[in-house]
Structure formats: structure tokens, C-alpha cells
C-alpha positions as CSV (number, residue, x, y, z in Angstrom):
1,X,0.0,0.0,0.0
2,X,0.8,3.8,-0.3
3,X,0.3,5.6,2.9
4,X,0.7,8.8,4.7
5,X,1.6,9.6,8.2
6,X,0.8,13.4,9.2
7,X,2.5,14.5,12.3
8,X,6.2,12.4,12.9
9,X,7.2,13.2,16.7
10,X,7.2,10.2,18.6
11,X,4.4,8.5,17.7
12,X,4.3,9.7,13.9
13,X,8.0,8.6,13.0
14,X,7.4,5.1,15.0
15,X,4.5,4.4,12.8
16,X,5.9,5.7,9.9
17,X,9.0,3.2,10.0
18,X,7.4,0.2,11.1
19,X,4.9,0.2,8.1
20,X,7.9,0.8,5.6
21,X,8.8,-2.2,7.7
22,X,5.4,-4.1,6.9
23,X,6.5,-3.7,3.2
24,X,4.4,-0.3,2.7
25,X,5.6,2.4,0.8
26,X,5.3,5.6,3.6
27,X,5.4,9.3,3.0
28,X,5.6,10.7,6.5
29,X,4.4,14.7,6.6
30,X,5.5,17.3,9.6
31,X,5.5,21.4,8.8
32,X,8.6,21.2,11.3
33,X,11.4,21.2,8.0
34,X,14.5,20.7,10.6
35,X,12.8,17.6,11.8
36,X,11.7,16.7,8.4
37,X,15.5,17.3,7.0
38,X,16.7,14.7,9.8
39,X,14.3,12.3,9.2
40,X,14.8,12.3,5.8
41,X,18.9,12.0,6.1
42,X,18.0,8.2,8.0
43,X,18.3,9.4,11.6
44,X,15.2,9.7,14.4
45,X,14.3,13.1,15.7
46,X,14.0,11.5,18.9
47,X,15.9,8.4,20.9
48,X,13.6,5.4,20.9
49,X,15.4,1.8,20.6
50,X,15.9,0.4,17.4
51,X,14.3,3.6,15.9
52,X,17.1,4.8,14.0
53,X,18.2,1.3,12.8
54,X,14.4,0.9,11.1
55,X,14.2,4.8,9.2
56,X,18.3,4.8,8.3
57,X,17.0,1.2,6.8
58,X,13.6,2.5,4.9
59,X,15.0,5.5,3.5
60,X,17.6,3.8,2.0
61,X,15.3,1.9,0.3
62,X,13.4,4.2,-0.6
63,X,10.4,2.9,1.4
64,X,10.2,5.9,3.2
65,X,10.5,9.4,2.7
66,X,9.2,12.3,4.7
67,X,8.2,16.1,3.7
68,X,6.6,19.0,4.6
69,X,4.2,19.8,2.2
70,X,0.0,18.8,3.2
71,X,-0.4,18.7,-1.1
72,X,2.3,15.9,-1.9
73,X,0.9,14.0,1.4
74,X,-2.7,14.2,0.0
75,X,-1.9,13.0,-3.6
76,X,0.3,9.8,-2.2
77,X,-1.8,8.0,-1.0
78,X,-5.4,6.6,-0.1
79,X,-4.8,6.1,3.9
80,X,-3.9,8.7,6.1
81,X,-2.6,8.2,9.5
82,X,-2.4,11.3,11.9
83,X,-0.4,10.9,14.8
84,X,-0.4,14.9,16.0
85,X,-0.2,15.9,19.2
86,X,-2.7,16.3,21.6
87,X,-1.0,17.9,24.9
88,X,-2.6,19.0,28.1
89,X,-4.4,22.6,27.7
90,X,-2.2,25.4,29.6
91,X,-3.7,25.7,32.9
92,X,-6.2,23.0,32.3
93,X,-6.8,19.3,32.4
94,X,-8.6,19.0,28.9
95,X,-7.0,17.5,26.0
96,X,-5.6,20.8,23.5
97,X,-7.0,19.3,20.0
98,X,-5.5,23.2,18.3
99,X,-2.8,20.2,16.3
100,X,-5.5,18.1,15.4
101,X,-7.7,20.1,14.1
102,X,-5.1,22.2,12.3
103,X,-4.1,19.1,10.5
104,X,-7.1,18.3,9.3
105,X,-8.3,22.0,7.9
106,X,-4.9,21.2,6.1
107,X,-5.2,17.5,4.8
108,X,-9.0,18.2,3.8
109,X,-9.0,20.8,1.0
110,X,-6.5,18.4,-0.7
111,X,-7.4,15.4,-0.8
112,X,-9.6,15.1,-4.0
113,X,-10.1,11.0,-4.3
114,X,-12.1,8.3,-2.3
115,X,-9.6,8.2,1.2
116,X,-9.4,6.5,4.7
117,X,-8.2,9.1,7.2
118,X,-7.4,6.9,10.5
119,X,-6.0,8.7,13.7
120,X,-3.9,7.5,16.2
121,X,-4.2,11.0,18.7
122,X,-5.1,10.4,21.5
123,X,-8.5,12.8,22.1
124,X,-11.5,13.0,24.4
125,X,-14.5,10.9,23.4
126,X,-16.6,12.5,20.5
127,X,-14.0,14.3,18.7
128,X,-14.6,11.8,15.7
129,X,-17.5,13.3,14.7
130,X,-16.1,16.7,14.5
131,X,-13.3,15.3,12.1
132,X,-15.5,13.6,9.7
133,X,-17.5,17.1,9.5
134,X,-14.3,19.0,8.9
135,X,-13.0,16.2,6.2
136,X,-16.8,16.2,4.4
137,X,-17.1,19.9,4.6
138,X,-13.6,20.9,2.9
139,X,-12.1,18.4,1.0
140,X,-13.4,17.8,-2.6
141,X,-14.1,14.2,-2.0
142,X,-16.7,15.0,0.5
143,X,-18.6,12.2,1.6
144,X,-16.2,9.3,-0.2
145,X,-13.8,10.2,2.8
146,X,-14.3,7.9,6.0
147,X,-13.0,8.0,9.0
148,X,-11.2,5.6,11.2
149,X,-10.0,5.8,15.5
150,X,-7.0,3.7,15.3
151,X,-5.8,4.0,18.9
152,X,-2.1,3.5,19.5
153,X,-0.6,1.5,22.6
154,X,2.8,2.2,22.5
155,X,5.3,2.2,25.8
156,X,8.2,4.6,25.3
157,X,11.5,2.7,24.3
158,X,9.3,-0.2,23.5
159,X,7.6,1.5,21.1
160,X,9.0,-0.6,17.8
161,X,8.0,-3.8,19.0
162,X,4.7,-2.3,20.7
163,X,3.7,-1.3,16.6
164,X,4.9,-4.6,15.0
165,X,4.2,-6.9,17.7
166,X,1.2,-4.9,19.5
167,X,-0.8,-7.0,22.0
168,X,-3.8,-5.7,20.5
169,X,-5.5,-3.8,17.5
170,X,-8.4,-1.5,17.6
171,X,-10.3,0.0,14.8
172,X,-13.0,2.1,15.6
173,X,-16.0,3.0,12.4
174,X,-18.6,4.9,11.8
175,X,-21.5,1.9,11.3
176,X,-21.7,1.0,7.8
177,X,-18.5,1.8,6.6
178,X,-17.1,-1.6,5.5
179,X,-14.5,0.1,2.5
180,X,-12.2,1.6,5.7
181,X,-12.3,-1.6,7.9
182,X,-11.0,-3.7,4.4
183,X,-8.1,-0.7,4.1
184,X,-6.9,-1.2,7.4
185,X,-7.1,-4.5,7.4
186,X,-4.8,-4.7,4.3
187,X,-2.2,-2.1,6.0
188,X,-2.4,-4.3,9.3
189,X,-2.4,-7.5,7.4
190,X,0.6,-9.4,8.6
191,X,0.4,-8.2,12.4
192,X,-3.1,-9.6,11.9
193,X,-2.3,-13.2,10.6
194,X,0.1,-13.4,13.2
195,X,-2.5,-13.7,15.6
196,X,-3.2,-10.2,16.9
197,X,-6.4,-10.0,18.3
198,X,-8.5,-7.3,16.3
199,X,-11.3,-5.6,17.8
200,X,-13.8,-3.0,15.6
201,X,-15.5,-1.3,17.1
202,X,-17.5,2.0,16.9
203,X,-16.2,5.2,17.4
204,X,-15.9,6.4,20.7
205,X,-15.0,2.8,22.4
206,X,-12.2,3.3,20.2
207,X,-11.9,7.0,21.3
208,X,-12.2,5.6,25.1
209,X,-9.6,2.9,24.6
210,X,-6.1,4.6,25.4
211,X,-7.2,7.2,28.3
212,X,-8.6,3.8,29.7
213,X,-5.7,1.6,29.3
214,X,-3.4,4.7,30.9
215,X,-6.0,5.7,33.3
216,X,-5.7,1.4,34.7
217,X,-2.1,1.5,34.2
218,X,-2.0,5.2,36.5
219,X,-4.0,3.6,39.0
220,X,-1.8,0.9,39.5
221,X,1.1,2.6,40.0
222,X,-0.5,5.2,42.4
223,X,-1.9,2.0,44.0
224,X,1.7,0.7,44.5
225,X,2.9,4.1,46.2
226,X,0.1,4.6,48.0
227,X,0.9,1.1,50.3
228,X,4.6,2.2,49.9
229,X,3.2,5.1,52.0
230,X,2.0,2.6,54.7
231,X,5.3,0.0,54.6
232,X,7.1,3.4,54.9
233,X,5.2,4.2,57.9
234,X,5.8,0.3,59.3
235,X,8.6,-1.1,58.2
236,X,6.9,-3.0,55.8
237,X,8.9,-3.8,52.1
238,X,6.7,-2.2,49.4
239,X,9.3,-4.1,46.9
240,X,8.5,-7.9,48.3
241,X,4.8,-6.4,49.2
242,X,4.7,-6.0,44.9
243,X,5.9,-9.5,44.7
244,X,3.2,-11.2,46.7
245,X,0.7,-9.0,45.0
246,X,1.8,-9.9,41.8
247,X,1.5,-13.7,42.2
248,X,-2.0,-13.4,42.5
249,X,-3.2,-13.4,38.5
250,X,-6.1,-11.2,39.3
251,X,-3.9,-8.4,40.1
252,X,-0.4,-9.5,38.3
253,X,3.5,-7.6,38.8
254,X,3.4,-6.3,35.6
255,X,3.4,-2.6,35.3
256,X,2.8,-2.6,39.1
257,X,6.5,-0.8,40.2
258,X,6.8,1.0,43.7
259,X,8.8,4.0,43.6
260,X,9.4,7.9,42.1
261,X,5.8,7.6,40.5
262,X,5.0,8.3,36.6
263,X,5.8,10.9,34.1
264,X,6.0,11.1,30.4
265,X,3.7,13.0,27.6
266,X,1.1,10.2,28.3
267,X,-0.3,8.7,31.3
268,X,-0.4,12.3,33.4
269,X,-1.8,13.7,30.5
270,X,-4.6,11.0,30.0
271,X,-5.7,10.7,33.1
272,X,-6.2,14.6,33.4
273,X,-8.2,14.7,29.8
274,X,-10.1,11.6,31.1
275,X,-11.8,13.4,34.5
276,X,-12.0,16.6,31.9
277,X,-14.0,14.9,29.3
278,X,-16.2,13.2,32.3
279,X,-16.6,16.4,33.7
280,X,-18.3,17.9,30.2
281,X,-20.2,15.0,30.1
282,X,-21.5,14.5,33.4
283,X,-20.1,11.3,34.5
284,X,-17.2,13.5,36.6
285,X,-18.5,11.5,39.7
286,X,-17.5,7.9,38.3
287,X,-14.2,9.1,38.0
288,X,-13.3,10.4,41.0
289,X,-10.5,8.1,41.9
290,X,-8.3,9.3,39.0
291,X,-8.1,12.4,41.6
292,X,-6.6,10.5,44.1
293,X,-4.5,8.6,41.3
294,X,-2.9,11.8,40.4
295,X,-2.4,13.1,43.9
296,X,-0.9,10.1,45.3
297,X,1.3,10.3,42.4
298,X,2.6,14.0,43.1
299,X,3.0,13.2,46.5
300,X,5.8,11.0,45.9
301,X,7.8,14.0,44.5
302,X,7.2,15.9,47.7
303,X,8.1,12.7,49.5
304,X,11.4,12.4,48.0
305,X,12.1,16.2,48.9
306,X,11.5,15.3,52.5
307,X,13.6,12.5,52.2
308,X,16.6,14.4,51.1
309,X,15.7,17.0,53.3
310,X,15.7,14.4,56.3
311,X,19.4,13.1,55.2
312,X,20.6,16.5,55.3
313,X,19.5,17.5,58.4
314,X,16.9,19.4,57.3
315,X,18.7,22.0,55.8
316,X,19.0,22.4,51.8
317,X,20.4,25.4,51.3
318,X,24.0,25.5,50.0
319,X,23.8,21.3,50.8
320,X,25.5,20.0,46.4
321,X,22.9,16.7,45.6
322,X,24.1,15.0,42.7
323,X,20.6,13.3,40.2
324,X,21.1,10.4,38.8
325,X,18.2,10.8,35.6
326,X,16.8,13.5,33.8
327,X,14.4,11.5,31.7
328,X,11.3,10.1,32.6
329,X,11.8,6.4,32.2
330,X,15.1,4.6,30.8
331,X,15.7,3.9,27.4
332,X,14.6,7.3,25.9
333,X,15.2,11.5,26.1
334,X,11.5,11.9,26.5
335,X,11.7,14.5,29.8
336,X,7.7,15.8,29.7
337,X,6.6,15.4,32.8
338,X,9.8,13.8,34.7
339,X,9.5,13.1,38.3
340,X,13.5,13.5,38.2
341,X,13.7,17.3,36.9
342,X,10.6,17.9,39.7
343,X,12.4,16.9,41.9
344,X,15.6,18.8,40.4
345,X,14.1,22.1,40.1
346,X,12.0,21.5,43.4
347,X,15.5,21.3,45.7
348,X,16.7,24.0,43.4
349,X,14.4,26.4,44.9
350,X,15.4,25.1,48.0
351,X,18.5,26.1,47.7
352,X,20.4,23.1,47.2
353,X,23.0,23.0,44.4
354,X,21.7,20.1,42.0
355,X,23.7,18.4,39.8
356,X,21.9,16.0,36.9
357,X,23.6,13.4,34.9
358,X,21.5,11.4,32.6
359,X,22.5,9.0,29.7
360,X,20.4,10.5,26.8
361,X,18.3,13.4,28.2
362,X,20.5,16.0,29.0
363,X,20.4,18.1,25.9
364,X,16.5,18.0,26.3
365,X,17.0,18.9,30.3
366,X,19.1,22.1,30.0
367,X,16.6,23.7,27.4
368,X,13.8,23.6,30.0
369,X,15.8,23.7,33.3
370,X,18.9,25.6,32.6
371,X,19.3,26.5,36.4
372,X,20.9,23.2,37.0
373,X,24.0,21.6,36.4
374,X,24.6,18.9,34.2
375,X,27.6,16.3,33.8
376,X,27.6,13.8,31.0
377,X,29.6,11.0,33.4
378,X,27.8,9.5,36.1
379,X,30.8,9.0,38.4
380,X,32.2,12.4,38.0
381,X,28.5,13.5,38.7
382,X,29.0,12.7,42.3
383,X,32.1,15.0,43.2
384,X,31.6,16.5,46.8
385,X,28.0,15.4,46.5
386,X,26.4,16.0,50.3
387,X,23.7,13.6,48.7
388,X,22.9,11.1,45.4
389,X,19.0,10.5,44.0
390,X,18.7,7.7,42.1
391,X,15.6,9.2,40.1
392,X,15.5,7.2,36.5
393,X,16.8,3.3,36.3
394,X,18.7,3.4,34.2
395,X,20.6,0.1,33.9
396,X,24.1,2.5,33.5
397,X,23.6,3.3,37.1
398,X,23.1,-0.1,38.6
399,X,26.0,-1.0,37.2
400,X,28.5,1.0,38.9
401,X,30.2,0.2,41.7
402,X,29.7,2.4,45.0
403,X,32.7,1.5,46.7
404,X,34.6,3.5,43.5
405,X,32.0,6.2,44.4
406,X,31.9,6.4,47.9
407,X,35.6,8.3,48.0
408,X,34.6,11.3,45.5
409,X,31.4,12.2,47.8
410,X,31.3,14.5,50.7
411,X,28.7,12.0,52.3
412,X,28.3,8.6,50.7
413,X,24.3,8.9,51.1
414,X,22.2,7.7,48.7
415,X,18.5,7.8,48.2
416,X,17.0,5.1,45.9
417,X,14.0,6.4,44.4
418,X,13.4,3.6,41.5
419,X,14.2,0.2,44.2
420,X,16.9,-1.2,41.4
421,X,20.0,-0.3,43.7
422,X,21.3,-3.6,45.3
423,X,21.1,-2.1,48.7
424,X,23.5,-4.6,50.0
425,X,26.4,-3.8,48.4
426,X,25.9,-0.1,48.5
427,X,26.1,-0.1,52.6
428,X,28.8,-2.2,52.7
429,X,30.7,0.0,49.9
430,X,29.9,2.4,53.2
431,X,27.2,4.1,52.1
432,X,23.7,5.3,54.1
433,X,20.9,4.0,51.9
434,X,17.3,4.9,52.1
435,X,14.9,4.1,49.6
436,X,11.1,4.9,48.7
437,X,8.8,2.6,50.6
438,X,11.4,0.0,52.4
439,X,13.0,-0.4,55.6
């Protein structure tokens, strides 16, 4: 097939590369021409694993190309995937749609043929509607142009594998429209033999199905943290508390992991557009534990300030605490929402002296928190450091040993905020080692 990808950040670019990789031919399309210039030279705009491997491959080939222009995207093809962004309103929990809508204005008055227009943003329930009204009212095709809720699933730095090996597909229709369930499930086709289970469905189930997923996965983790509140309080192990948890196949380990809390352009997003979207409809009341998912999950910020504040005798000011992490989960330079750089700025203000070292994500960091200092090399990070926060688990920083560390500190004190430091061998490389919800 010939296909189009509108929008190629994170989600866009993925997509884009992994149907070149389905044996598509792919013209991504982003007005950004810096992004689309890298893209088109084989390289991600973004780090993602096995990212760069997949477009470097397709361009080559000529599978894949990207551009800027809305006219060349419309005349390429018959499906059109838009992946824009949907961030969090400034000042508010609803879902900004300015990027979707924009895109669509755009795609519409050009697209003159029969078309499938499937998007993978993430919106609040009933914006489908609004899109097929904008598509039949501008573009010349008019009513030969259906649309499609093709939710994505993807976990940051599993995001390849989460688009050719996905655990599930979702295609959402307007009833009646059997031509753009046949289209997508030709594009899909091999993920689909493979034995994918496919659900189509209408509209807004499919609109519903990735604030759900994130809104489930949220309250998870908040549950996790909130009982890391109470072993915190008693002694208890959240970690082995997880464990026995997890046995149980009701409830499961997976996804399920005590600590820092969540970040990322997704699941605090979601869950804020989900209670907004309840709210205009009037169902505000069924989801009034996201509230308490949300709090629980700031809380854990604050509770990691105390912590360090607790270590250093309860004085910040002038105290040098060295950050292990700047993104806001391993494997990527995604730094939206980072429980690290909260915490960061938050001792900042305090008037600590903070010092962030981070394996991919310091470029992104010093553009939005340029008050703090950054140091490529983990080990040199620590140099007179009063205190080191282990705030992103990165597998770098379990790896190194603390008895090489211990002599470059001012204090060997460490405060394990992710519960992958082997707390053993940290004490007995003399360290003092507290950690988020155990003894």
C-alpha cells in the first residue's frame, strides 16, 4: 500500500517506519522542515530503541521518505494516519485538539479521491464526529472520505516492538462503513495473521480505549505508592509487598512498580483529559478516583524532597545533591513530565545546588531547566556530593560500583528512588541507603 503519516514526533516517525517495515511504501508529513530534514537523512528526531536502525533502513530503500508539504501527502496515497499531538491545555486538564484540528483544515481541502483518514491522537470521546465534518465539509471528495479511531498502545522505548508486535489492535467505524475496515485491514495485514487479536469497534470505544488503558495502568502505579506510604510508615517492604501482589493473576506484577511515581507525555496527560471529558459530560463523579491517582502520584515528588531533606538534616540550602536521571523512564530523552527534573528544580528552589547526569536526556534537560547543572559522566556527577538520588533506572547506574564512588562524595548517602539499587552492596561499599517505601 501507499500511505501517509501526518504529524512524525514520537508516535508519527514510529508508525511511519514500522509500516515501511510491513513492506508499505510511507510518505511521513511534519510542517517542522529541521525535523523533516533529519528524518529524511535516515536518523530519528527523537531516541527510541531500534528507531534509528528501522528509518536509516527504509530511507535507504526508498520505502520511506518524509516532507513538509499537506499537497504531496494528500496526492500519495489513499490512507492517512495522523499521529499529531494532543497535549494537556495550559492551565487546564482538557486535551488541546488546536494540532488536530489544524491538521485536518490542512489534509481536507487536498485530498480530491475516495480516502481512509485513520488517527492514532489520542483525544477525548466524541472528537470523531467533529473530524469527519471538517474532512466532508472541505475536502473535494466529500462524503467518499471515511474516518477511522485507530488508537495506538505504544510504551516509550518499547515502542517498535509495541507497533509490530502490538498486543492488540483497535479500529474504531462509523456503522456501515465496510470500505475503511477492508483498508486497514490490508495495512495491518501481517500483524493480523500473526494472531493479533482485532477488535472493531465504533467510534468512541475506540476514542475511550487509550485514556482507559493509561488511566488502569496510572491507578496501578498510584496504588503501588500509595501502600509504599504505609510499609514506609511500618517497616513494611513495598518491593517484596509488589511481589506477593503480583502472584495473584487477578492483580499481576506487571506494570505494578513502587517508587518515584510516573511521568512522560502520556499517562499524566490522559488521566487529566479523562476526569475533563467526564466532567463535560457528566459522568465527573464515576471518576473520582483518578483524583486521588494523580495526587498520590505528586505526592511522591514531595516525599522524595522530605527524604533528602531528612538526610541532610533538614537544611537544603548551600547542601551539592548529585541526580542520577533527567528522563522520565530509561531507554529514551523523552523529559515531559519527569519526576526527576521535579524533583531537580523542586531542591533548586530550596537552595540546594543540583547536579543532573542522565545518559540521553541531558540536551533536552538544560533547554527547559537551565538552572541546573549537568555532567555527561555518572561517576564524575557525584564529586563532593552531600547527597545522590537515584531518580530514572537506568541500567548504567546499577552497574557502577559504590565503593569507586563512595571516596569522591562528601557523604556517601544515597536515596533510591526507582528500588533497582542492590542495597546490600551499597552499605557495605559504606554508604547510608534509604529508599522509597522500604526499611
Amino acid at each position: 500500500m501507499k500511505l501517509t503519516v501526518i504529524g512524525c514526533g514520537y508516535l508519527g516517525a514510529t508508525h511511519a517506519a514500522c509500516m515501511a517495515e510491513l513492506g508499505h511504501e510511507v510518505l511521513g508529513m511534519d510542517s517542522d522542515m529541521d525535523k523533516v530534514a533529519v528524518l529524511n537523512s535516515g536518523k530519528a528526531p527523537i531516541h527510541e530503541r531500534d528507531l534509528d536502525d528501522l528509518i536509516a533502513k527504509h530511507t535507504a530503500s526508498g520505502k520511506l521518505s518524509f516532507t513538509a508539504s499537506y499537497a504531496e501527502a494528500a496526492a500519495f496515497g489513499d490512507l492517512h494516519f495522523i499521529g499529531v499531538g494532543t497535549p494537556q491545555q495550559p492551565g487546564e486538564n482538557a486535551y488541546d485538539l488546536t494540532h488536530l484540528f489544524s491538521a485536518v483544515r490542512q489534509l481536507a481541502p487536498r485530498i480530491k479521491n475516495p480516502a481512509v483518514v485513520a488517527v492514532k491522537s489520542t483525544v477525548p470521546v466524541g472528537t470523531a464526529p467533529r473530524v469527519r465534518d471538517l474532512l466532508h465539509e472541505f475536502a473535494p471528495a466529500g462524503d467518499a472520505i471515511e474516518v477511522a479511531w485507530n488508537p495506538e498502545f505504544l510504551r516509550e522505548s518499547f515502542a517498535v516492538e509495541d507497533t509490530l508486535r502490538p498486543d492488540r489492535l483497535v479500529f474504531g467505524f462509523e456503522s456501515g462503513h465496510s470500505w475503511a475496515e477492508a483498508v486497514l485491514r490490508q495495512c495491518f495485514e501481517k500483524i493480523i495473521e500473526s494472531g493479533t487479536p482485532t477488535i472493531v469497534t465504533d467510534w468512541a470505544t475506540a476514542e475511550l480505549a487509550k485514556a482507559s488503558a493509561n488511566a488502569f495502568l496510572a491507578t496501578k502505579i498510584s496504588f503501588i505508592n500509595a501502600i509504599a506510604e504505609v510499609c514506609e510508615a511500618s517497616g513494611a517492604d513495598v518491593g517484596q509487598l509488589a511481589d506477593i501482589l503480583g502472584h495473584d493473576a487477578r492483580i499481576g506484577r506487571r506494570g505494578m512498580r513502587p517508587g518515584l511515581g510516573f511521568g512522560g507525555g502520556c499517562l499524566p496527560k490522559d488521566i487529566r483529559g479523562f476526569m475533563a471529558r467526564a466532567g463535560e459530560l457528566g459522568a465527573d463523579q464515576a471518576l473520582t478516583i483518578l483524583r486521588e491517582v494523580d495526587a498520590i502520584n505528586n505526592r511522591r515528588r514531595e516525599r522524595m524532597v522530605d527524604l533528602a531533606r531528612q538526610q541532610l538534616d533538614g537544611n537544603l540550602a548551600g547542601k551539592r545533591i548529585t541526580i542520577w536521571g533527567a528522563a522520565f523512564k530509561p531507554n529514551t530523552d523523552d523529559i515531559r513530565d519527569s519526576p526527576a527534573l521535579a524533583v531537580a528544580q523542586k531542591l533548586h528552589e530550596l537552595g540546594a545546588t543540583v547536579t543532573v547526569t542522565d545518559p540521553q536526556a541531558l540536551d533536552n534537560a538544560r533547554k527547559t531547566h537551565p538552572e541546573l547543572d549537568y555532567v555527561n559522566d555518572p561517576i564524575a556527577a557525584v564529586q563532593d556530593a552531600d547527597l545522590l538520588l537515584h531518580l530514572t533506572e537506568w541500567p548504567q547506574f546499577s552497574h557502577v560500583d559504590p565503593a569507586r564512588l563512595a571516596a569522591r562524595t562528601a557523604t556517601p548517602r544515597v536515596i533510591d528512588g526507582r528500588g533497582t539499587l542492590n542495597q546490600i552492596t551499597w552499605r557495605e561499599a559504606g554508604w547510608t541507603v534509604r529508599a522509597l517505601g522500604r526499611p
